[in-house]
C-alpha positions in Angstrom: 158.0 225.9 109.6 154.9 228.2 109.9 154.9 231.4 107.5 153.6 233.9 110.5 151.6 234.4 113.2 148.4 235.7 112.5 145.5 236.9 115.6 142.5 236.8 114.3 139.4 239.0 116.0 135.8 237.5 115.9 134.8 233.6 116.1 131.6 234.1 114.1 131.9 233.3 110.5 134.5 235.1 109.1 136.6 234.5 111.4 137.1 230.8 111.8 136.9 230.9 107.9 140.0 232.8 107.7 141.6 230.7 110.4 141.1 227.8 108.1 142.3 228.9 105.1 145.4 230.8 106.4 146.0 227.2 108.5 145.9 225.4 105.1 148.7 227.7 104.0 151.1 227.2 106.7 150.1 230.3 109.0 150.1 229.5 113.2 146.4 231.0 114.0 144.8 232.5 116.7 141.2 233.8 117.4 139.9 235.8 120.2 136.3 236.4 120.5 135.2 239.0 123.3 132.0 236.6 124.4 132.6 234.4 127.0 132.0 231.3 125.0 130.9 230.7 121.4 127.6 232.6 120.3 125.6 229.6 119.1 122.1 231.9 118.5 121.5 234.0 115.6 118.8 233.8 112.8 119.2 232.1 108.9 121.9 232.7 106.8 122.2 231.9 103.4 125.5 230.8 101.4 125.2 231.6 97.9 127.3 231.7 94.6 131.0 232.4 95.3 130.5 231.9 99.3 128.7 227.8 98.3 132.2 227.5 96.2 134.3 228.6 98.7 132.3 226.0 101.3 133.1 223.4 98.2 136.4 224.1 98.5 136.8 223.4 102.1 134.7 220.6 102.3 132.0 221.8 104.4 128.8 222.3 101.9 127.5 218.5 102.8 128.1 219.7 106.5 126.2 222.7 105.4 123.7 221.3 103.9 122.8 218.3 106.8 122.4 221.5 109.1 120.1 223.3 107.1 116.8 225.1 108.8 114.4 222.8 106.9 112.9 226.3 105.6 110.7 225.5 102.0 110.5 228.9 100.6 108.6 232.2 101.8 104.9 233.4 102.5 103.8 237.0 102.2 101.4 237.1 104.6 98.0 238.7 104.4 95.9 241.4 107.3 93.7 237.9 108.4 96.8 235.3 108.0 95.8 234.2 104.9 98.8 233.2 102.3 98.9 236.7 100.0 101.9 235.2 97.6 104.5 232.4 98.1 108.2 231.9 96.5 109.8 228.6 97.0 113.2 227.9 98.2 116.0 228.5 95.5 117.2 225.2 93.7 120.4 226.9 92.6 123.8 228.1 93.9 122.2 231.8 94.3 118.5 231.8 93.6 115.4 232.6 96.0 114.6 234.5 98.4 115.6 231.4 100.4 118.4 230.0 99.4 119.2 226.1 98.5 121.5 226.1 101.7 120.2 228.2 104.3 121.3 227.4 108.0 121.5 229.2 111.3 124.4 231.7 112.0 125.3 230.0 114.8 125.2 226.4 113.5 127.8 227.3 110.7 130.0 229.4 113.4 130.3 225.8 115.5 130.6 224.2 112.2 133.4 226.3 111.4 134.7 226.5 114.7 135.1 222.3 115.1 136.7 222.3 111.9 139.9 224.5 112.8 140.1 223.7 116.5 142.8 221.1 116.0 144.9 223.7 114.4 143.6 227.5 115.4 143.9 228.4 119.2 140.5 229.6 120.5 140.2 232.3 122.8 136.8 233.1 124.4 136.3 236.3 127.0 138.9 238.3 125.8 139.5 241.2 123.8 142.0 243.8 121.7 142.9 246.9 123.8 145.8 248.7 121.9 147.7 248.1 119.1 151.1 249.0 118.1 153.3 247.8 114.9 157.0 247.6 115.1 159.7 247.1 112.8 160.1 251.0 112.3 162.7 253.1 112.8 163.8 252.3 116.0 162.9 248.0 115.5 163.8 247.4 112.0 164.9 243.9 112.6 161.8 242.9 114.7 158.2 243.9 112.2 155.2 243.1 113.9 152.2 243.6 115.7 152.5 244.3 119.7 148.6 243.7 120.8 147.8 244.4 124.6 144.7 242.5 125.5 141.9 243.3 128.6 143.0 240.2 130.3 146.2 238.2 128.5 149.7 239.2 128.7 150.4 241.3 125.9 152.1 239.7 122.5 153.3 240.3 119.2 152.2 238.4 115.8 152.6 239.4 112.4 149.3 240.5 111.4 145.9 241.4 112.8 143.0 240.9 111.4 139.7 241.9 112.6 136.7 240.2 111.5 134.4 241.1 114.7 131.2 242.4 112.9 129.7 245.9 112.0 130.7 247.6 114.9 134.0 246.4 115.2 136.0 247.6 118.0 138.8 246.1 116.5 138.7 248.2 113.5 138.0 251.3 115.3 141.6 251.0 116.9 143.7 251.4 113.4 141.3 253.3 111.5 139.2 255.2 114.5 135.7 256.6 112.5 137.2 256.6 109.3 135.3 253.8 108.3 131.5 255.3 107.4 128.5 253.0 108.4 125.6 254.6 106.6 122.2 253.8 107.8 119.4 251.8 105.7 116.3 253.4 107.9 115.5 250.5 109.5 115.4 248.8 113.0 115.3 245.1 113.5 114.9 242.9 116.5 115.5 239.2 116.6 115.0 236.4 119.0 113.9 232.6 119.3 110.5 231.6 120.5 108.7 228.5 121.1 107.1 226.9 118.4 103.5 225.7 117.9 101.4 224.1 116.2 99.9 226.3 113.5 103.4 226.8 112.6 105.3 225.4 109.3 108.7 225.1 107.5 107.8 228.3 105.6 109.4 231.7 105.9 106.0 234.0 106.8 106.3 238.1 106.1 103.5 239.9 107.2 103.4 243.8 107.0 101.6 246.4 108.7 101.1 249.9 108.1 103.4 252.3 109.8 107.0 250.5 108.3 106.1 247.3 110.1 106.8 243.9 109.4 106.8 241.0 110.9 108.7 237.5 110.0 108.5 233.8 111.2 111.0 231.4 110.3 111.3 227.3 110.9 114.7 226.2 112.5 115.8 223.0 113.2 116.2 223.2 116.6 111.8 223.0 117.1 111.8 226.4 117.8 110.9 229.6 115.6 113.8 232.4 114.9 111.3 235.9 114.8 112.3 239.2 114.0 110.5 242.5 114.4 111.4 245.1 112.0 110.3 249.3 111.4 111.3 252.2 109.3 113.4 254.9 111.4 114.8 258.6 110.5 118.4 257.9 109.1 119.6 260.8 110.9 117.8 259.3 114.5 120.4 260.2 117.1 120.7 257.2 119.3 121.2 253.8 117.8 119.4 250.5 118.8 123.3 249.9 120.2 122.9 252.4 123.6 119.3 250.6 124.7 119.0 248.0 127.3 117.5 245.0 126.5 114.3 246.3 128.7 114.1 249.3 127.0 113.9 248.2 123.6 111.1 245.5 124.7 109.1 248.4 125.8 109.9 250.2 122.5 108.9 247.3 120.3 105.8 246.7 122.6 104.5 250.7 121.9 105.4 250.4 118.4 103.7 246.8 117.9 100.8 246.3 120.2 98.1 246.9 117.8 99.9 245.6 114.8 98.0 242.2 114.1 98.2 238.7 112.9 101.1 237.0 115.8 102.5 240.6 116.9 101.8 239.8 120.9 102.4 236.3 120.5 106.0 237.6 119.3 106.0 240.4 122.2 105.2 237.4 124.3 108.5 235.5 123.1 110.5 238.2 123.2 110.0 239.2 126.9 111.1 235.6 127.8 113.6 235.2 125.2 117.2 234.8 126.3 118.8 236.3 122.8 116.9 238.8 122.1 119.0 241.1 119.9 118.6 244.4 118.0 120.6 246.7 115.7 120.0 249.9 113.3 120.3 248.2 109.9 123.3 250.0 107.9 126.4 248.7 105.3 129.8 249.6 106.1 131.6 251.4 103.3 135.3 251.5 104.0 138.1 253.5 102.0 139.9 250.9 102.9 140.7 247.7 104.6 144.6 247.5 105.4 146.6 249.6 107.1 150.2 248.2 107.7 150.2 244.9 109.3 146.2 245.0 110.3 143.5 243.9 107.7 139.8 243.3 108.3 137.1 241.1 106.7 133.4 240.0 106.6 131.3 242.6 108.1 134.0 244.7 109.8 135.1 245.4 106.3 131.5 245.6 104.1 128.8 244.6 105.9 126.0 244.9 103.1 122.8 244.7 105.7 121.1 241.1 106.2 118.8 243.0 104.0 121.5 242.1 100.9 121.4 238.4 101.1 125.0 238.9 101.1 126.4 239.1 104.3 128.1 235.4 104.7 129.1 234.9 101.1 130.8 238.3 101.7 132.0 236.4 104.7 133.6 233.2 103.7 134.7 234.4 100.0 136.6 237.7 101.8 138.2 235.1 104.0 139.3 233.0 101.2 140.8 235.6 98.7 142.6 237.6 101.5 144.5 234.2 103.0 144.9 232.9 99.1 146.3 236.8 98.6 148.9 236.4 101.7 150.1 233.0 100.6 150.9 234.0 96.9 152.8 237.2 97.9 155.7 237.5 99.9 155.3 240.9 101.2 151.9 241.7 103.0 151.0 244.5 101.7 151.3 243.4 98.2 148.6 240.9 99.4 146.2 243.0 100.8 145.9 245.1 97.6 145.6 242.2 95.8 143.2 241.0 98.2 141.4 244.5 97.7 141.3 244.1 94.3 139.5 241.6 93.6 136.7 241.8 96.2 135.8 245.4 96.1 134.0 245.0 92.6 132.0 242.2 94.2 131.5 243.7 97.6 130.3 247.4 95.3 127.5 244.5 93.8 126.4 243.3 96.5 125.8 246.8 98.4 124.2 247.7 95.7 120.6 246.9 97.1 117.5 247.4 94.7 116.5 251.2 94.8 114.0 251.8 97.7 115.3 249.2 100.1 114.4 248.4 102.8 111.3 251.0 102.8 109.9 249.5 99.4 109.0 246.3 101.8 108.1 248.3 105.0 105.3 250.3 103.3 104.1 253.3 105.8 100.3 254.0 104.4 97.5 251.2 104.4 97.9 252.0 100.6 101.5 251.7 100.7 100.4 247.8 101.9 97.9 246.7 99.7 100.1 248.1 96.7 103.3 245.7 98.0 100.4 242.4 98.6 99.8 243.3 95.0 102.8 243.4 93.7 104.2 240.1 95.4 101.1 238.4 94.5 102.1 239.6 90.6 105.8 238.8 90.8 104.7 235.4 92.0 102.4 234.2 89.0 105.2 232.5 86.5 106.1 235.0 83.9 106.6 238.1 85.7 108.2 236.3 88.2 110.9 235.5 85.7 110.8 239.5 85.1 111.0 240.0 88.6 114.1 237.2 89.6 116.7 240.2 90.6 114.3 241.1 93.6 115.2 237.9 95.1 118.1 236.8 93.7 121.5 238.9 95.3 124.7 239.0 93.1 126.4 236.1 94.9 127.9 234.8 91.8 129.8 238.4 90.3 133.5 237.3 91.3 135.6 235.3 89.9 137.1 233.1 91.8 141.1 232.7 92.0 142.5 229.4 92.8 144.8 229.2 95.3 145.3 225.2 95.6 148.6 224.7 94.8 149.9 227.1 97.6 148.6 224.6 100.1 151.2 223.1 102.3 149.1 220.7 104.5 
């Protein structure tokens, strides 16, 4: 007999790891995901500390680890390509500035995805369009969730999650702009170009005066995952969200023509790239994350910026605590404080980001340049890199996991 129905919203990370967990548990699952099919691009992600145990615990890290990007560590480049500094990958749960398991977003989404289909109902091209709890006054025998969709019949489940990103439309519904996503100052595009020769398994930064940098990362697909990033006003009006794919290539080719070592090779890539994408970097700091019989999770909750290091561990260990949380307690809303809890200490760690980030590694003077080439090439040599481990190591570990095992029912 299942315990509930539960609709998930998002088939990225956080989503299908909920769906697993809550399956495990006894809960009839279902995700809808507003794409038309599953998103299968995205850049690295790393899973660290409590996220690696939480992939121990449902048998995925050897998964994990066979689809790693083959990545060794990462490169500061210098003005003439030259190597400037180089950190190699992490050989722990958490350590590095790449970590020990470090795989595409959209590899562990399909990996994640595969592993609950047999159980979760996937729906692809759909989407939340109101939501309405009953069970009050007027339906005190029938509690639930009545969710009209864009295309499907509407129907009712006993919660809603929502666990579709930063700018979750999903969340906007219960909580409208409560939530408060504060900006970092900084604009990042991404997108997959070819590969070529004079490129390696190594993770290359190269900076540029003006808030610029560049990176270049190894995949395992033979093809490089590059990202253009630049230091904006905080208080800029319009988001990287209202541009057109066509205006923001114009924008990054204005703001990167003259910028050096591969910067048109990447403007090259990205006009022919077919996932080109682009956001204003920012965390989303929440009051909360329940409100009656709807809940959210990964980013939609606490995104903590790609800058953290953070983002899927936040993923998959919020997942895990908050179906663990509904299975131990019978009434909901006991769960989702529990489930509250326990991860806002660790989410409050991980948003914590060193002080100056992200402009303390998008350096605006020449100056400003040559003072961060220095200071990588210091924190590399062996003792002050010990000195210097919290710059690339995020708080994936500060959590203590519960252990929900024995509430499994199959």
């Amino acid at each position: 007999m299942t315990r509930g129905r539960v609709l998930i919203s998002g088939a990225s990370i956080a989503g299908p790891a909920l769906a697993y967990w809550l399956d495990r548990y006894g809960y009839d699952t279902t995700v809808i995901e507003r794409a038309p099919q599953l998103r299968d691009g995205g850049q690295n992600v790393d899973v660290r500390g409590a996220g690696r145990e939480v992939a121990r615990r449902m048998g995925v890290e050897d998964d994990i680890r066979a689809a790693t990007t083959g990545e060794v560590g990462t490169r500061f480049i210098g003005s003439r390509g030259t190597v400037v500094a180089e950190f190699p990958a992490g050989t722990s749960d958490s350590g590095g500035a790449t970590a020990e398991l470090e795989i595409l977003r959209g590899d562990l989404a399909k990996l994640l995805v595969d592993r609950t289909r047999a159980r979760t109902e996937y729906r692809f091209g759909d989407r939340i369009t109101a939501l309405s709890e009953a069970g009050g006054a007027e339906e005190p025998d029938q509690p639930g969730v009545t969710v009209d969709f864009e295309h499907a019949p509407a129907e009712r489940f006993d919660l809603v999650v929502g666990a579709d990103g930063i700018g979750s439309s999903t969340r906007r519904l219960v909580f409208g702009d409560e939530p408060v996503i504060r900006s970092l100052g900084l604009e990042t595009s991404y997108a997959t170009i070819p590969r070529t020769a004079g490129d390696d398994d190594w993770w290359r930064w190269y900076n540029a005066p003006g808030g610029r940098a560049i990176t270049l990362r190894p995949d395992r697909h033979g093809t490089i995952r590059a990202a253009m990033s630049f230091v904006i006003d905080k208080t800029a009006g319009r988001s990287a969200a209202e541009r057109t794919a066509f205006q923001q290539r114009a924008r990054l080719r204005a703001k990167f023509e003259d910028a050096g070592w591969e910067a048109r090779r990447v403007l090259d890539g990205f006009d022919q790239a077919s996932d080109l994408y682009f956001e204003s970097i920012g965390q989303v700091h929440a009051p909360r994350w329940s409100r009656g019989r709807f809940a959210v999770v990964g980013d939609a909750a606490y995104c903590a910026s790609p800058i953290s290091g953070m983002g899927t561990s936040l993923a998959l260990t919020g997942a895990y605590v908050l179906a663990g949380e509904l299975a131990a307690h019978v009434d909901h809303r006991d769960a989702f404080r529990g489930y509250e809890r326990i991860m806002r200490p660790y989410v409050d760690h991980a948003q914590d980001l060193p002080p100056g980030t992200p402009r303390i590694a998008h350096p605006t003077s020449r100056a400003g340049v040559a003072m961060l080439r220095g200071a990588v090439r210091l924190a590399a040599t062996p003792l002050v890199g010990r000195l210097t481990g919290r710059l690339f190591t995020p708080p994936a570990d500060e959590i203590d996991l519960p252990d929900y095992g024995h509430l499994a029912q199959r």
